[in-house]
TORKOL-4160 file (C-alpha; in steps of 0.2 Angstrom, whole numbers, padded with zeros to 4 digits, m for minus):
82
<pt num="1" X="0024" Y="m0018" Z="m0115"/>
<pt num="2" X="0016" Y="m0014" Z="m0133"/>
<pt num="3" X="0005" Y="0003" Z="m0134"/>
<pt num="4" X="m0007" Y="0008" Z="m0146"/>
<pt num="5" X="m0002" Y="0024" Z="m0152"/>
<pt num="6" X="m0015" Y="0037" Z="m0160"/>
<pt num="7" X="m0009" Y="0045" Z="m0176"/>
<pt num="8" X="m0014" Y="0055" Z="m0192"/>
<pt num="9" X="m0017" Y="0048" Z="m0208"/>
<pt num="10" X="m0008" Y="0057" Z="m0221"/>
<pt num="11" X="m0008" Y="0045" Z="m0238"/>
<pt num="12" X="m0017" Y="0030" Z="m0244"/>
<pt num="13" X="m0012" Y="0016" Z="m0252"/>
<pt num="14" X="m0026" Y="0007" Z="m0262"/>
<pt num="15" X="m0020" Y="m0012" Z="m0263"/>
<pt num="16" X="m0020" Y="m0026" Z="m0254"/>
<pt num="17" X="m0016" Y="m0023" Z="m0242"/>
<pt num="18" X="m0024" Y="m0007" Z="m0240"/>
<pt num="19" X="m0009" Y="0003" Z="m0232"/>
<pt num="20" X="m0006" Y="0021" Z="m0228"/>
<pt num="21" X="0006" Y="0035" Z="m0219"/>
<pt num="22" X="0002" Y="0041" Z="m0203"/>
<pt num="23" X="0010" Y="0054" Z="m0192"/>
<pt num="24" X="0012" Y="0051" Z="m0175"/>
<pt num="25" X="0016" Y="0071" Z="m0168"/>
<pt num="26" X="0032" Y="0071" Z="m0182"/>
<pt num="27" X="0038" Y="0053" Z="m0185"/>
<pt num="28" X="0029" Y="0045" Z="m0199"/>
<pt num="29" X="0028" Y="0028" Z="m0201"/>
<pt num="30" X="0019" Y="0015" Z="m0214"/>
<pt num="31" X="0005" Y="0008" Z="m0208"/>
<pt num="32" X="m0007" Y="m0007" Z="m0213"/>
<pt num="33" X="m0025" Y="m0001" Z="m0214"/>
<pt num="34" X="m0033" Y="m0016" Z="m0218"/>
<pt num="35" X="m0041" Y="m0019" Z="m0200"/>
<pt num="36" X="m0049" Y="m0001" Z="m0201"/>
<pt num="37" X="m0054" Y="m0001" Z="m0219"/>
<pt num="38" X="m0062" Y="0016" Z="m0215"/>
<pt num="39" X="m0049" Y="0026" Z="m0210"/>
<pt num="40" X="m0043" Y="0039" Z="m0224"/>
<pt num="41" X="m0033" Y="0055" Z="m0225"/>
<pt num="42" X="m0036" Y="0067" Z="m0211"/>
<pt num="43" X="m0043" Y="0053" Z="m0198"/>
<pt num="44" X="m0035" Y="0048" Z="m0182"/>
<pt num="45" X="m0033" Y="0029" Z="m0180"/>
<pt num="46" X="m0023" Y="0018" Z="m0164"/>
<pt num="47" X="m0011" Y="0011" Z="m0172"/>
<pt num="48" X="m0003" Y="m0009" Z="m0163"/>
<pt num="49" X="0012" Y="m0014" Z="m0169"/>
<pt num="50" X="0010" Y="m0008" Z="m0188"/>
<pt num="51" X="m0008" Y="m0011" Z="m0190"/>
<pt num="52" X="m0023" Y="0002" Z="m0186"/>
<pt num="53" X="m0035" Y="m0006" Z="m0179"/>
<pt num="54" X="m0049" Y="0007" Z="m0175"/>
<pt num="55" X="m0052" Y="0024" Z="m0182"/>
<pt num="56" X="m0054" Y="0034" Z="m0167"/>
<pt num="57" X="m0060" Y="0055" Z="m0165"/>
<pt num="58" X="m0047" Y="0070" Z="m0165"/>
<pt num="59" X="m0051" Y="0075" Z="m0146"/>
<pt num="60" X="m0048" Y="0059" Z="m0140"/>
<pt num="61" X="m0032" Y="0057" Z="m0149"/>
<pt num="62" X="m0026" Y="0072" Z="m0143"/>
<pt num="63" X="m0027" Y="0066" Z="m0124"/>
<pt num="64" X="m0017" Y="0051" Z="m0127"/>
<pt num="65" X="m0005" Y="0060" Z="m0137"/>
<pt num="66" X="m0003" Y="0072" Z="m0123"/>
<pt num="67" X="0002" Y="0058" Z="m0110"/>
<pt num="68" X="0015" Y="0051" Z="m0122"/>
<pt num="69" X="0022" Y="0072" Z="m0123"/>
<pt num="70" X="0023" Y="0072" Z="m0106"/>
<pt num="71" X="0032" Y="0057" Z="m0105"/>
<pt num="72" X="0053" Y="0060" Z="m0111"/>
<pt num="73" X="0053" Y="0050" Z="m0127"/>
<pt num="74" X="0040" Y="0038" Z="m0124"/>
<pt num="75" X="0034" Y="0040" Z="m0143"/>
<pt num="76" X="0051" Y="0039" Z="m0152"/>
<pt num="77" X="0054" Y="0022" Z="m0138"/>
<pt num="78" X="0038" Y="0015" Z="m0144"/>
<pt num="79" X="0040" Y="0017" Z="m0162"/>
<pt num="80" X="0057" Y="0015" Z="m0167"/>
<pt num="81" X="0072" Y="0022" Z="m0175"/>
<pt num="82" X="0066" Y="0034" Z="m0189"/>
């Protein structure tokens, strides 16, 4: 099962593709943000498979980051080796 994991945006890229660095509660991971072209330092997007595809509000990131805390590993399992 593929999740979409809410994360920080920490850098941006300006190219094509637009790409950036978001920070998913400590593992940061490059990410494509050509499908939420909005998205810039500071924001929260949900993030599938490498692309964020919508830019979504800090409370409601927080709830489904608290989930995947209370679940043993589920964010480093869903997102690969660092």
């Amino acid at each position: 099962m593929c999740l979409g994991i809410p994360g920080r945006v920490v850098d941006v890229v300006d190219g094509e593709p637009r790409t950036g660095t978001v920070d998913f509660d400590g593992l940061r991971r490059p990410v494509c943000l050509a499908y939420a072209p909005e998205a810039d330092v500071g924001d929260y997007v949900i993030v599938h498979v490498g692309f964020a595809i919508s830019v979504v509000d800090e409370a409601e990131a927080e709830k489904t980051l608290a989930v995947l805390r209370a679940m043993p590993d589920a964010l480093a399992n869903e997102l690969g080796p660092s």
